[in-house]
ZAZA-730923 format. One record per residue (C-alpha): chain; x, y, z. Coordinates in nm, 4 decimals. Example, Ala and Ser with C-alpha at 12.3 -4.5 7.8 and 13.67 -1.06 7.14 Angstrom:
2
chain	X	Y	Z
A	1.2300	-0.4500	0.7800
A	1.3670	-0.1060	0.7140
***
This chain:
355
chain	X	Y	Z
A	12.6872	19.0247	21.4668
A	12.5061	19.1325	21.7544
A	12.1821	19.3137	21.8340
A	12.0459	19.5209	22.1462
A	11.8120	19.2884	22.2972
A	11.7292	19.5064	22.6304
A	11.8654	19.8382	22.7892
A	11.7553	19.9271	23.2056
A	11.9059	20.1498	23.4178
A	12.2485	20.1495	23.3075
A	12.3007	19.7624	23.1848
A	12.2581	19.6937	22.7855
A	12.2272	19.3235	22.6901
A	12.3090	19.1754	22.3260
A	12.2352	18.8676	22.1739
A	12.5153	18.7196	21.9129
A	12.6149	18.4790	21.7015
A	12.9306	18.3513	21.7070
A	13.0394	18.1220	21.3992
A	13.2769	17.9374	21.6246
A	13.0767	17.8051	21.9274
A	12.8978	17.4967	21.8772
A	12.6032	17.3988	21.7830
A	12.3167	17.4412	22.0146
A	12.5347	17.7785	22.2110
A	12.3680	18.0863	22.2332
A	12.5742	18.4033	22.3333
A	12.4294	18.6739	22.5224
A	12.6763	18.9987	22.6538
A	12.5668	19.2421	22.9796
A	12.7339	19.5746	22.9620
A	12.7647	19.8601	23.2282
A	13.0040	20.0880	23.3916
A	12.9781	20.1090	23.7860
A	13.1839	20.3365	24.0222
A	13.4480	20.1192	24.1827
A	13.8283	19.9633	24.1730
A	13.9378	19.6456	24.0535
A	14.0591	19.5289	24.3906
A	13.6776	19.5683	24.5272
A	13.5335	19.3851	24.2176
A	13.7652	19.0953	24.3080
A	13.6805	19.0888	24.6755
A	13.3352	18.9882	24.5517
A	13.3718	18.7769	24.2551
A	13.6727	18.5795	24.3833
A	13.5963	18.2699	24.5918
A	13.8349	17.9622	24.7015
A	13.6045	17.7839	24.9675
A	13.2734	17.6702	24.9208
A	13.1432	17.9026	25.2155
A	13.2920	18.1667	25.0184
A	13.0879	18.0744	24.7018
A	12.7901	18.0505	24.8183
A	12.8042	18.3857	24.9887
A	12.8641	18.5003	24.6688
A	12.5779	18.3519	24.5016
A	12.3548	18.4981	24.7714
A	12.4272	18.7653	24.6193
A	12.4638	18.7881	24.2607
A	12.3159	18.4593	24.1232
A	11.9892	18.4026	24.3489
A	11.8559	18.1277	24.1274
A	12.1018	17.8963	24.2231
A	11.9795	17.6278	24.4807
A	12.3217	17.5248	24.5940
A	12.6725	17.5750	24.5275
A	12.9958	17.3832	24.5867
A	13.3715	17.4458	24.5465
A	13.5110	17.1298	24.4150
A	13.8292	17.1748	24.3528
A	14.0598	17.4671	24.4513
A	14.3690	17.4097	24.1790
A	14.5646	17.7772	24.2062
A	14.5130	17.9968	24.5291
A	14.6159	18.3761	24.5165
A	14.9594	18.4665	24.6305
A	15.1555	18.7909	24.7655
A	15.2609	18.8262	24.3885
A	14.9645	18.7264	24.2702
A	14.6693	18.8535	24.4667
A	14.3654	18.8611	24.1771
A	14.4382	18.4965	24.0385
A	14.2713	18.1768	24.0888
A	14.1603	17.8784	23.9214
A	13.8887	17.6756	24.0856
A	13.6388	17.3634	23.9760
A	13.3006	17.4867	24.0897
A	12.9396	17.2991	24.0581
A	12.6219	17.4854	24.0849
A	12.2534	17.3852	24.0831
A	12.0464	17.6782	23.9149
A	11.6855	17.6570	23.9851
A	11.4396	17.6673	23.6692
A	11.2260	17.9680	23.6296
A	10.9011	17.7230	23.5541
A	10.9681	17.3637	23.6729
A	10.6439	17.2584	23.5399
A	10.7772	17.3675	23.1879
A	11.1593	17.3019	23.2485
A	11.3744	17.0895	23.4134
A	11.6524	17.1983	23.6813
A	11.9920	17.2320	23.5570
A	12.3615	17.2033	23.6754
A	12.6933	17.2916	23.5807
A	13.0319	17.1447	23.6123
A	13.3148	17.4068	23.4871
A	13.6639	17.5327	23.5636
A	13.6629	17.9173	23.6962
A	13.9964	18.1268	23.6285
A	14.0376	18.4734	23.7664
A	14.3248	18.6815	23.6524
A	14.4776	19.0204	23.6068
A	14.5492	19.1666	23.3132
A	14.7334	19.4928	23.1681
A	14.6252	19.5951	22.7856
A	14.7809	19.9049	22.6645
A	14.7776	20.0588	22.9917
A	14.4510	19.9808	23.0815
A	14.4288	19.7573	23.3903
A	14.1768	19.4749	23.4332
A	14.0585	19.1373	23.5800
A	13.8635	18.8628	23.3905
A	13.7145	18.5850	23.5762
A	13.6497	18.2780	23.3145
A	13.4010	17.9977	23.2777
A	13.4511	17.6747	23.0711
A	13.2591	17.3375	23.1487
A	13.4299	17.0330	23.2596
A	13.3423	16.6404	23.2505
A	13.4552	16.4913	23.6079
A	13.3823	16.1495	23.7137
A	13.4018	16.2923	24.0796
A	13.0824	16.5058	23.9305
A	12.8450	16.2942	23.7664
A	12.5703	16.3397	23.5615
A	12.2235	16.3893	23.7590
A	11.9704	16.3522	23.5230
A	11.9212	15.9979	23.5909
A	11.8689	16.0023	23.9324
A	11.7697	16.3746	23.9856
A	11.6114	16.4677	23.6624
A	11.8322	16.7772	23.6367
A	11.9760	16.8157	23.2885
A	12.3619	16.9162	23.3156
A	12.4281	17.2733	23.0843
A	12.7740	17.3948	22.9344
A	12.9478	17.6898	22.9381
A	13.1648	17.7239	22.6124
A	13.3156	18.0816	22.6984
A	13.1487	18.2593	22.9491
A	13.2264	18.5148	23.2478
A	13.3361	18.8666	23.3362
A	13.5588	19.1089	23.2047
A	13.5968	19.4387	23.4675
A	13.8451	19.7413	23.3002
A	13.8979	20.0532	23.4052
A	13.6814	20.3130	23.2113
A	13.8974	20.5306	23.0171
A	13.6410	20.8468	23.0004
A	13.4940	20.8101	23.3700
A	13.7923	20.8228	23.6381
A	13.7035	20.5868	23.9334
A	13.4537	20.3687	23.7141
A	13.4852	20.0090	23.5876
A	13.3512	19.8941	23.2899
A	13.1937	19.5406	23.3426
A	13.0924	19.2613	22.9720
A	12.9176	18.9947	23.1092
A	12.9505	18.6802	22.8584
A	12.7230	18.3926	22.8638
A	12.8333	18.1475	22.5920
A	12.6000	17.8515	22.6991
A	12.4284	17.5178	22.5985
A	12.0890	17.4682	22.8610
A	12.0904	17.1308	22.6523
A	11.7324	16.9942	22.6341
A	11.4134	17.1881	22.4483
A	11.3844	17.5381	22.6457
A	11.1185	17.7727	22.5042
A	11.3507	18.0589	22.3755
A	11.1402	18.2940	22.5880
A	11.2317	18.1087	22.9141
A	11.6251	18.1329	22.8526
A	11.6006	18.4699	22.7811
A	11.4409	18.5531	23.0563
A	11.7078	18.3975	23.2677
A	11.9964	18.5367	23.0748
A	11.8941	18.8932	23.0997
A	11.8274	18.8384	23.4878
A	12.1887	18.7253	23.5564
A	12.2895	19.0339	23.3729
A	12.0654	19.2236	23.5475
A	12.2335	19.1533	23.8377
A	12.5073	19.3710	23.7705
A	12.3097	19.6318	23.9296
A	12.3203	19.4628	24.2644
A	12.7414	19.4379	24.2178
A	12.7034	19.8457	24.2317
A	12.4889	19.7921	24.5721
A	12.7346	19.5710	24.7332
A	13.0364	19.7910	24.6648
A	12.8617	20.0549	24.8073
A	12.7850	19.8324	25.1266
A	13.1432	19.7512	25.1360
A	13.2556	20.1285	25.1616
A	13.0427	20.2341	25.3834
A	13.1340	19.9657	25.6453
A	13.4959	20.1052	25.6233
A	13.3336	20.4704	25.6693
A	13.1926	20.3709	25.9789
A	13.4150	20.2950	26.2479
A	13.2092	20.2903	26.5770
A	12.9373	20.0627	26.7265
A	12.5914	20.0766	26.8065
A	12.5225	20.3218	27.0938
A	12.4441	20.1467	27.4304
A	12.0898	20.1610	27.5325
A	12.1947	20.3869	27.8092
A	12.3221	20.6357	27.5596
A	11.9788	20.6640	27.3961
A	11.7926	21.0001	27.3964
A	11.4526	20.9932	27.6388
A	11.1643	21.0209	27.4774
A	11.0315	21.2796	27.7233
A	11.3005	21.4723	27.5987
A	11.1549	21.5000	27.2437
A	10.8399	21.6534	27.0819
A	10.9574	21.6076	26.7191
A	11.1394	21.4000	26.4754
A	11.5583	21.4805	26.5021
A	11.5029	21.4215	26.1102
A	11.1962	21.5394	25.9501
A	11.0939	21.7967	26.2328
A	10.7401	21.6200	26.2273
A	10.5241	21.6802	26.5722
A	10.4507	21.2989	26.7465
A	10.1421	21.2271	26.8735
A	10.0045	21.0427	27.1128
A	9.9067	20.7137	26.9284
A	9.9370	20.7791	26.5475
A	10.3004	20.9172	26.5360
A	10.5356	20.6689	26.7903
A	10.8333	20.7067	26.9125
A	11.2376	20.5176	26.8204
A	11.5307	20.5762	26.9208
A	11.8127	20.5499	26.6922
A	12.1165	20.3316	26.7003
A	12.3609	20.5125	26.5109
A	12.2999	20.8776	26.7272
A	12.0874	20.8337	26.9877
A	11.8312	21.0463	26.8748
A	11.4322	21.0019	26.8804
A	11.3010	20.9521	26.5127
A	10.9425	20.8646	26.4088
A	10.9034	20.5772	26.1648
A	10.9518	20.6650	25.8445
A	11.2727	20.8166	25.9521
A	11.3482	20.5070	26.1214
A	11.3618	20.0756	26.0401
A	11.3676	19.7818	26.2912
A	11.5168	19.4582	26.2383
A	11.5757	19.1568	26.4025
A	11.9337	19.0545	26.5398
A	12.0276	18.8176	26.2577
A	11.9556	19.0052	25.9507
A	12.0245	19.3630	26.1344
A	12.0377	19.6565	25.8625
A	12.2144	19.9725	26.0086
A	12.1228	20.3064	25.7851
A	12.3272	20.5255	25.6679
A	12.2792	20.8930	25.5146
A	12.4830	20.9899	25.2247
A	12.5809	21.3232	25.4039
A	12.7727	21.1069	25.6660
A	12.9350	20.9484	25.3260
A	13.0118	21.2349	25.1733
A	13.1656	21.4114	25.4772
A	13.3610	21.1019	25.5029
A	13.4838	21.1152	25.1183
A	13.5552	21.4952	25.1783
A	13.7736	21.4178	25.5016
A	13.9985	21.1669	25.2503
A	13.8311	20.8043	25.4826
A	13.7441	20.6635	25.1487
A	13.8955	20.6639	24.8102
A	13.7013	20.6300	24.4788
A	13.3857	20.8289	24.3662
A	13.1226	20.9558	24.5978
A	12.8737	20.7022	24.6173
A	12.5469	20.7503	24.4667
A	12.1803	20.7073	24.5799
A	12.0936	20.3189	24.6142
A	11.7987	20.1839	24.4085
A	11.6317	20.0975	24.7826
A	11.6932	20.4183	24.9665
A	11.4371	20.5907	25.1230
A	11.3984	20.9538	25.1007
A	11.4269	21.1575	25.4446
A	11.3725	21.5302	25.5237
A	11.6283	21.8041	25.3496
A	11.6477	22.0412	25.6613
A	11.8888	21.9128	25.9486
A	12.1533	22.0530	26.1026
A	12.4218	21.8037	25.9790
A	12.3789	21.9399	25.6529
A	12.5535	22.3540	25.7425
A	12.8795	22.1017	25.8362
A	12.9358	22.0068	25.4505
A	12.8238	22.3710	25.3436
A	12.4584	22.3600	25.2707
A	12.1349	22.1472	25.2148
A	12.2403	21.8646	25.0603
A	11.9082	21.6050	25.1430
A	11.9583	21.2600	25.3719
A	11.8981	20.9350	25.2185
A	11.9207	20.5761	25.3751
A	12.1197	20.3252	25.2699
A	12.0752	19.9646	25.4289
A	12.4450	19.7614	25.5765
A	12.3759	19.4622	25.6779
A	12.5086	19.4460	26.0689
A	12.4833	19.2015	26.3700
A	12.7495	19.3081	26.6044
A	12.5284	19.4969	26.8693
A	12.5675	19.4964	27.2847
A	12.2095	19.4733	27.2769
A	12.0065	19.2411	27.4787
A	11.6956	19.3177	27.3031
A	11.5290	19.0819	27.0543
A	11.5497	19.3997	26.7294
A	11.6536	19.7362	26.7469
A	11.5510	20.0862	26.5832
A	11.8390	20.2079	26.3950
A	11.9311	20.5304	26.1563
A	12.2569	20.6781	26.0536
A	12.3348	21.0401	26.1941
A	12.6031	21.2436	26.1469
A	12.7980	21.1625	26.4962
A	12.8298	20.7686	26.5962
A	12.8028	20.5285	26.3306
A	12.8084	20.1407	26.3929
A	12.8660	19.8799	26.1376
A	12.9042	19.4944	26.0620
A	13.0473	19.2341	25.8117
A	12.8281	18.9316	25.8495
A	12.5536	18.8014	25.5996
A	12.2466	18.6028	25.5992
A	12.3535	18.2211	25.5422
A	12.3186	18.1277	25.1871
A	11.9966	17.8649	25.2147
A	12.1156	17.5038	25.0713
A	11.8717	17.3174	24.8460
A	12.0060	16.9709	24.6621
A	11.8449	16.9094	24.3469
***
Protein backbone atom coordinates (compact mmCIF):
# COMPACT_ATOMS: atom_id res chain seq x y z
CA UNK A 1 0.00 0.00 0.00
CA UNK A 2 1.12 3.32 -0.67
CA UNK A 3 -0.34 6.81 -0.91
CA UNK A 4 0.77 10.20 -2.70
CA UNK A 5 1.96 12.19 0.09
CA UNK A 6 3.41 15.31 -2.08
CA UNK A 7 3.91 16.08 -5.89
CA UNK A 8 6.46 19.50 -6.98
CA UNK A 9 7.90 20.13 -10.02
CA UNK A 10 8.45 16.84 -11.38
CA UNK A 11 9.26 14.64 -8.02
CA UNK A 12 6.13 12.57 -6.44
CA UNK A 13 6.74 11.22 -2.90
CA UNK A 14 4.74 8.14 -1.27
CA UNK A 15 4.46 6.99 2.03
CA UNK A 16 4.13 2.93 2.55
CA UNK A 17 3.83 0.29 4.59
CA UNK A 18 5.72 -2.52 4.23
CA UNK A 19 4.63 -5.73 6.33
CA UNK A 20 8.21 -6.87 6.39
CA UNK A 21 10.36 -4.02 7.85
CA UNK A 22 10.46 -3.79 11.45
CA UNK A 23 8.86 -2.28 13.83
CA UNK A 24 9.35 1.36 14.32
CA UNK A 25 10.48 1.71 10.01
CA UNK A 26 8.70 4.03 8.07
CA UNK A 27 9.08 3.88 4.18
CA UNK A 28 8.89 6.84 2.13
CA UNK A 29 9.67 6.57 -2.08
CA UNK A 30 10.85 9.93 -4.33
CA UNK A 31 10.05 9.48 -7.94
CA UNK A 32 11.17 11.54 -11.09
CA UNK A 33 12.56 11.22 -14.48
CA UNK A 34 15.56 13.67 -15.33
CA UNK A 35 17.41 14.02 -18.71
CA UNK A 36 20.71 12.21 -18.36
CA UNK A 37 22.87 8.74 -18.74
CA UNK A 38 23.66 6.30 -16.26
CA UNK A 39 27.38 6.88 -16.47
CA UNK A 40 26.72 10.73 -15.33
CA UNK A 41 24.36 9.62 -12.47
CA UNK A 42 27.25 7.47 -11.21
CA UNK A 43 29.89 10.15 -11.49
CA UNK A 44 27.85 11.87 -8.79
CA UNK A 45 26.47 9.34 -6.54
CA UNK A 46 29.58 7.13 -6.46
CA UNK A 47 32.21 7.98 -3.85
CA UNK A 48 35.36 5.84 -2.50
CA UNK A 49 37.28 8.59 -0.42
CA UNK A 50 35.97 10.60 2.17
CA UNK A 51 36.86 13.91 0.18
CA UNK A 52 34.81 12.42 -2.40
CA UNK A 53 31.76 12.00 -0.04
CA UNK A 54 31.55 14.91 1.31
CA UNK A 55 31.62 16.70 -2.00
CA UNK A 56 28.81 14.80 -2.63
CA UNK A 57 26.86 15.68 0.30
CA UNK A 58 27.50 19.34 -0.48
CA UNK A 59 25.48 18.71 -2.82
CA UNK A 60 22.64 16.50 -2.47
CA UNK A 61 22.25 15.95 1.33
CA UNK A 62 22.94 19.59 2.87
CA UNK A 63 21.71 18.62 6.30
CA UNK A 64 24.46 16.55 6.99
CA UNK A 65 27.13 18.16 9.36
CA UNK A 66 29.91 15.81 8.46
CA UNK A 67 30.65 12.85 6.54
CA UNK A 68 33.27 10.09 6.60
CA UNK A 69 34.27 7.11 4.41
CA UNK A 70 35.09 4.39 6.77
CA UNK A 71 35.74 1.68 5.04
CA UNK A 72 36.31 1.27 1.25
CA UNK A 73 35.64 -2.82 0.87
CA UNK A 74 35.18 -3.14 -3.27
CA UNK A 75 36.68 -0.32 -5.57
CA UNK A 76 35.46 -0.10 -9.30
CA UNK A 77 37.46 -1.90 -11.89
CA UNK A 78 38.05 -1.75 -15.87
CA UNK A 79 35.30 -4.55 -15.91
CA UNK A 80 33.50 -3.18 -13.45
CA UNK A 81 33.33 0.58 -13.58
CA UNK A 82 29.68 1.38 -11.68
CA UNK A 83 30.35 -1.01 -8.58
CA UNK A 84 31.36 -0.34 -5.14
CA UNK A 85 30.76 -1.26 -1.72
CA UNK A 86 31.78 1.19 0.96
CA UNK A 87 31.12 1.63 5.03
CA UNK A 88 30.11 5.26 5.29
CA UNK A 89 29.10 7.37 8.63
CA UNK A 90 27.21 10.54 8.43
CA UNK A 91 26.06 13.12 10.99
CA UNK A 92 22.63 14.66 9.74
CA UNK A 93 21.76 17.81 11.44
CA UNK A 94 18.13 18.01 13.11
CA UNK A 95 15.68 20.33 11.57
CA UNK A 96 14.70 21.75 15.33
CA UNK A 97 17.41 20.84 17.90
CA UNK A 98 15.40 22.34 20.56
CA UNK A 99 12.67 19.67 19.70
CA UNK A 100 15.04 16.83 18.40
CA UNK A 101 18.15 15.44 18.92
CA UNK A 102 21.04 15.06 16.17
CA UNK A 103 21.33 11.82 14.56
CA UNK A 104 23.96 9.50 12.88
CA UNK A 105 24.23 6.64 10.78
CA UNK A 106 26.51 3.74 10.43
CA UNK A 107 25.62 1.59 7.11
CA UNK A 108 27.19 -0.35 4.27
CA UNK A 109 26.69 1.50 0.68
CA UNK A 110 26.68 -0.88 -2.53
CA UNK A 111 26.56 0.56 -6.00
CA UNK A 112 25.99 -1.72 -8.89
CA UNK A 113 24.88 -2.19 -12.44
CA UNK A 114 22.21 -3.95 -13.45
CA UNK A 115 20.47 -5.25 -16.83
CA UNK A 116 16.50 -6.22 -16.46
CA UNK A 117 14.91 -7.22 -19.62
CA UNK A 118 16.92 -4.94 -21.58
CA UNK A 119 16.59 -2.11 -19.59
CA UNK A 120 19.91 -0.88 -18.16
CA UNK A 121 20.35 0.52 -14.65
CA UNK A 122 22.42 1.28 -11.47
CA UNK A 123 21.19 0.96 -7.82
CA UNK A 124 23.20 2.35 -5.10
CA UNK A 125 22.06 0.53 -1.63
CA UNK A 126 21.87 1.46 2.02
CA UNK A 127 21.73 -1.00 4.99
CA UNK A 128 22.93 -0.04 8.64
CA UNK A 129 25.79 -1.64 10.27
CA UNK A 130 26.95 -2.14 14.09
CA UNK A 131 30.93 -1.48 14.15
CA UNK A 132 32.88 -1.31 17.24
CA UNK A 133 35.34 0.97 15.18
CA UNK A 134 31.91 3.26 15.10
CA UNK A 135 30.45 3.60 18.35
CA UNK A 136 27.45 4.75 19.62
CA UNK A 137 27.38 8.69 20.39
CA UNK A 138 24.56 9.26 22.35
CA UNK A 139 26.35 9.00 25.51
CA UNK A 140 28.88 11.31 25.03
CA UNK A 141 27.37 13.45 22.16
CA UNK A 142 23.70 13.17 22.72
CA UNK A 143 23.16 12.20 19.08
CA UNK A 144 20.79 9.26 18.77
CA UNK A 145 22.22 6.68 16.08
CA UNK A 146 19.17 5.91 13.14
CA UNK A 147 18.91 2.73 10.80
CA UNK A 148 18.47 2.24 7.44
CA UNK A 149 16.61 -1.15 6.79
CA UNK A 150 16.47 -0.83 2.83
CA UNK A 151 17.07 2.37 1.56
CA UNK A 152 18.77 4.15 -1.60
CA UNK A 153 18.51 4.80 -5.33
CA UNK A 154 17.39 3.03 -8.18
CA UNK A 155 18.33 5.14 -11.74
CA UNK A 156 16.78 3.14 -15.16
CA UNK A 157 16.58 4.21 -18.32
CA UNK A 158 13.04 5.58 -19.18
CA UNK A 159 11.48 3.44 -21.68
CA UNK A 160 8.98 6.27 -23.20
CA UNK A 161 11.50 9.35 -22.94
CA UNK A 162 14.87 8.54 -24.96
CA UNK A 163 17.85 10.19 -23.09
CA UNK A 164 15.92 10.30 -19.62
CA UNK A 165 16.50 8.32 -16.40
CA UNK A 166 14.00 7.39 -14.20
CA UNK A 167 15.21 7.89 -10.52
CA UNK A 168 12.92 5.83 -6.90
CA UNK A 169 14.39 7.19 -4.06
CA UNK A 170 13.78 4.64 -0.99
CA UNK A 171 14.04 5.62 2.53
CA UNK A 172 13.31 2.55 4.69
CA UNK A 173 14.41 4.11 8.11
CA UNK A 174 14.24 3.93 11.99
CA UNK A 175 15.13 7.89 13.46
CA UNK A 176 14.83 5.76 16.78
CA UNK A 177 13.74 8.06 19.65
CA UNK A 178 10.09 10.09 19.80
CA UNK A 179 10.14 12.42 16.52
CA UNK A 180 6.91 14.39 15.99
CA UNK A 181 5.68 12.69 12.70
CA UNK A 182 5.55 16.19 11.21
CA UNK A 183 9.33 16.74 11.74
CA UNK A 184 10.39 13.39 9.85
CA UNK A 185 8.33 14.16 7.19
CA UNK A 186 9.55 17.17 6.65
CA UNK A 187 13.02 15.80 6.35
CA UNK A 188 12.10 12.88 4.21
CA UNK A 189 10.42 14.85 1.54
CA UNK A 190 13.50 17.35 1.55
CA UNK A 191 16.04 14.58 0.73
CA UNK A 192 13.72 13.67 -2.04
CA UNK A 193 13.41 16.93 -3.00
CA UNK A 194 16.75 17.02 -3.74
CA UNK A 195 16.47 15.14 -6.75
CA UNK A 196 15.86 18.31 -8.41
CA UNK A 197 19.31 19.59 -7.66
CA UNK A 198 20.81 15.97 -9.29
CA UNK A 199 19.09 17.52 -12.67
CA UNK A 200 21.16 20.92 -11.90
CA UNK A 201 24.40 19.25 -11.43
CA UNK A 202 24.22 17.15 -14.59
CA UNK A 203 23.56 20.06 -16.35
CA UNK A 204 26.73 21.79 -14.71
CA UNK A 205 28.65 18.80 -15.67
CA UNK A 206 27.78 19.15 -19.50
CA UNK A 207 28.25 22.35 -19.88
CA UNK A 208 31.85 22.31 -18.50
CA UNK A 209 32.63 19.76 -21.32
CA UNK A 210 30.82 22.33 -23.83
CA UNK A 211 33.14 24.86 -22.94
CA UNK A 212 36.57 24.39 -23.83
CA UNK A 213 38.39 27.80 -23.50
CA UNK A 214 39.38 30.10 -20.58
CA UNK A 215 38.51 33.29 -19.27
CA UNK A 216 39.55 36.12 -21.64
CA UNK A 217 42.66 38.09 -20.44
CA UNK A 218 41.93 41.47 -19.14
CA UNK A 219 43.69 42.83 -22.12
CA UNK A 220 41.19 41.17 -24.37
CA UNK A 221 38.30 43.03 -22.71
CA UNK A 222 36.15 45.46 -24.76
CA UNK A 223 36.71 49.44 -23.62
CA UNK A 224 34.07 50.88 -22.22
CA UNK A 225 34.44 54.02 -24.34
CA UNK A 226 33.78 51.78 -26.99
CA UNK A 227 30.18 51.04 -25.86
CA UNK A 228 26.92 53.05 -25.42
CA UNK A 229 24.66 50.00 -24.84
CA UNK A 230 24.30 46.63 -23.40
CA UNK A 231 25.96 43.73 -26.07
CA UNK A 232 22.79 41.83 -24.53
CA UNK A 233 19.72 43.68 -23.82
CA UNK A 234 20.53 46.79 -26.14
CA UNK A 235 19.72 49.01 -22.97
CA UNK A 236 21.35 52.78 -23.19
CA UNK A 237 24.01 53.22 -19.90
CA UNK A 238 24.04 56.13 -18.11
CA UNK A 239 26.15 58.00 -16.35
CA UNK A 240 25.59 56.79 -12.69
CA UNK A 241 22.37 54.64 -12.64
CA UNK A 242 23.24 52.13 -15.48
CA UNK A 243 27.30 50.98 -14.92
CA UNK A 244 29.39 49.44 -16.86
CA UNK A 245 31.12 45.22 -16.89
CA UNK A 246 32.93 43.65 -18.95
CA UNK A 247 32.37 40.11 -19.56
CA UNK A 248 34.61 37.15 -19.08
CA UNK A 249 33.37 34.71 -21.40
CA UNK A 250 33.37 37.44 -24.71
CA UNK A 251 34.76 40.41 -23.87
CA UNK A 252 31.90 42.41 -24.31
CA UNK A 253 30.45 45.43 -22.10
CA UNK A 254 27.12 44.28 -20.34
CA UNK A 255 25.13 46.26 -17.72
CA UNK A 256 24.16 44.39 -14.57
CA UNK A 257 21.42 42.49 -14.92
CA UNK A 258 23.02 41.01 -17.92
CA UNK A 259 25.97 40.46 -15.92
CA UNK A 260 27.14 38.67 -12.09
CA UNK A 261 30.40 39.16 -10.07
CA UNK A 262 31.92 36.77 -7.85
CA UNK A 263 34.73 36.35 -5.84
CA UNK A 264 37.77 34.01 -6.87
CA UNK A 265 36.85 31.03 -4.69
CA UNK A 266 33.29 30.44 -5.37
CA UNK A 267 33.61 31.95 -9.15
CA UNK A 268 30.26 31.19 -11.21
CA UNK A 269 30.89 31.53 -15.05
CA UNK A 270 27.33 31.97 -17.08
CA UNK A 271 26.35 30.36 -19.68
CA UNK A 272 23.40 30.94 -22.34
CA UNK A 273 21.52 28.03 -23.54
CA UNK A 274 22.02 29.21 -27.23
CA UNK A 275 25.83 28.54 -26.76
CA UNK A 276 24.41 24.93 -25.45
CA UNK A 277 22.33 24.31 -27.98
CA UNK A 278 24.71 25.30 -30.82
CA UNK A 279 27.01 23.02 -29.09
CA UNK A 280 24.36 19.97 -29.01
CA UNK A 281 23.59 20.84 -32.75
CA UNK A 282 27.44 20.70 -33.72
CA UNK A 283 27.38 16.83 -32.08
CA UNK A 284 30.04 18.38 -28.64
CA UNK A 285 27.55 16.80 -26.35
CA UNK A 286 25.44 13.75 -26.38
CA UNK A 287 22.08 13.34 -24.54
CA UNK A 288 19.03 15.76 -24.59
CA UNK A 289 19.28 19.46 -24.93
CA UNK A 290 19.42 20.79 -21.64
CA UNK A 291 16.63 22.65 -20.25
CA UNK A 292 16.18 26.02 -18.42
CA UNK A 293 17.68 25.77 -14.73
CA UNK A 294 15.33 26.55 -11.79
CA UNK A 295 18.01 29.67 -11.02
CA UNK A 296 18.44 31.13 -14.45
CA UNK A 297 17.92 34.49 -15.07
CA UNK A 298 16.09 35.72 -17.99
CA UNK A 299 18.16 37.98 -20.57
CA UNK A 300 17.05 39.92 -23.70
CA UNK A 301 15.60 37.75 -26.91
CA UNK A 302 17.23 40.00 -29.67
CA UNK A 303 21.10 39.34 -30.23
CA UNK A 304 22.89 38.52 -32.97
CA UNK A 305 24.04 35.02 -31.80
CA UNK A 306 20.66 33.95 -32.13
CA UNK A 307 20.42 34.27 -36.70
CA UNK A 308 23.59 31.51 -36.20
CA UNK A 309 21.09 28.67 -34.87
CA UNK A 310 18.26 30.00 -37.29
CA UNK A 311 16.18 32.42 -35.38
CA UNK A 312 15.24 34.03 -31.94
CA UNK A 313 15.59 31.54 -29.67
CA UNK A 314 15.92 33.84 -26.06
CA UNK A 315 19.39 33.72 -23.76
CA UNK A 316 19.23 32.41 -20.36
CA UNK A 317 22.06 32.06 -17.67
CA UNK A 318 23.07 29.20 -16.20
CA UNK A 319 25.65 29.39 -13.19
CA UNK A 320 29.23 26.73 -13.43
CA UNK A 321 30.99 26.97 -10.72
CA UNK A 322 34.78 28.04 -11.96
CA UNK A 323 38.11 29.20 -10.33
CA UNK A 324 40.69 28.72 -12.94
CA UNK A 325 41.13 32.46 -14.08
CA UNK A 326 44.66 34.44 -15.09
CA UNK A 327 43.18 37.13 -13.22
CA UNK A 328 44.91 39.17 -10.68
CA UNK A 329 41.87 40.85 -9.57
CA UNK A 330 40.12 40.10 -6.27
CA UNK A 331 36.27 39.06 -8.47
CA UNK A 332 35.48 39.31 -11.89
CA UNK A 333 32.29 40.22 -14.13
CA UNK A 334 31.48 37.28 -16.13
CA UNK A 335 28.61 36.17 -18.87
CA UNK A 336 28.55 33.48 -21.44
CA UNK A 337 28.53 34.69 -25.21
CA UNK A 338 28.45 32.92 -28.12
CA UNK A 339 32.43 33.09 -29.00
CA UNK A 340 34.99 32.26 -25.94
CA UNK A 341 33.70 30.31 -23.21
CA UNK A 342 35.82 29.49 -20.00
CA UNK A 343 35.06 26.88 -17.50
CA UNK A 344 36.19 25.05 -14.19
CA UNK A 345 35.83 21.80 -12.09
CA UNK A 346 36.45 22.85 -8.54
CA UNK A 347 33.80 23.24 -5.66
CA UNK A 348 33.32 25.06 -2.53
CA UNK A 349 34.87 22.81 0.40
CA UNK A 350 32.23 20.85 2.07
CA UNK A 351 32.18 22.77 5.77
CA UNK A 352 32.99 20.00 8.64
CA UNK A 353 30.90 20.13 11.82
CA UNK A 354 31.40 17.06 14.57
CA UNK A 355 28.42 16.40 16.46
Amino acid sequence: MKSLQSQSKGVEIYLGDDPKASVGVSTWCGVTEIPGTIEEIATMFMSNTTDEYRNYCRLFAKDYMDAVNLYNIASPTPSQPLRSINVKWIAQQSPIPAIVKHRDWCFLESCYEFDVDGTRGWVQAYKSTKMLQCPDLQSTFGVVRAEHHLSGFVFFQSNDRPGYIRVVSTWQVNVKGKVPRWIFSRSIKMRCFALRDLHASIQETRLRHVMSESLLPIHRLIPFELRSRCFICQIKFGMVFTPKYNCRGCGEVVCRKCCQRWNRTTMNVCVCVVCTMGSLKRGDVEGPPIVQNPRVLLLGTTNPLDESLGGDMGRYIVPVLEDDYDSDEKDVAVLADGRDRGYGNSSPRFSRRRP
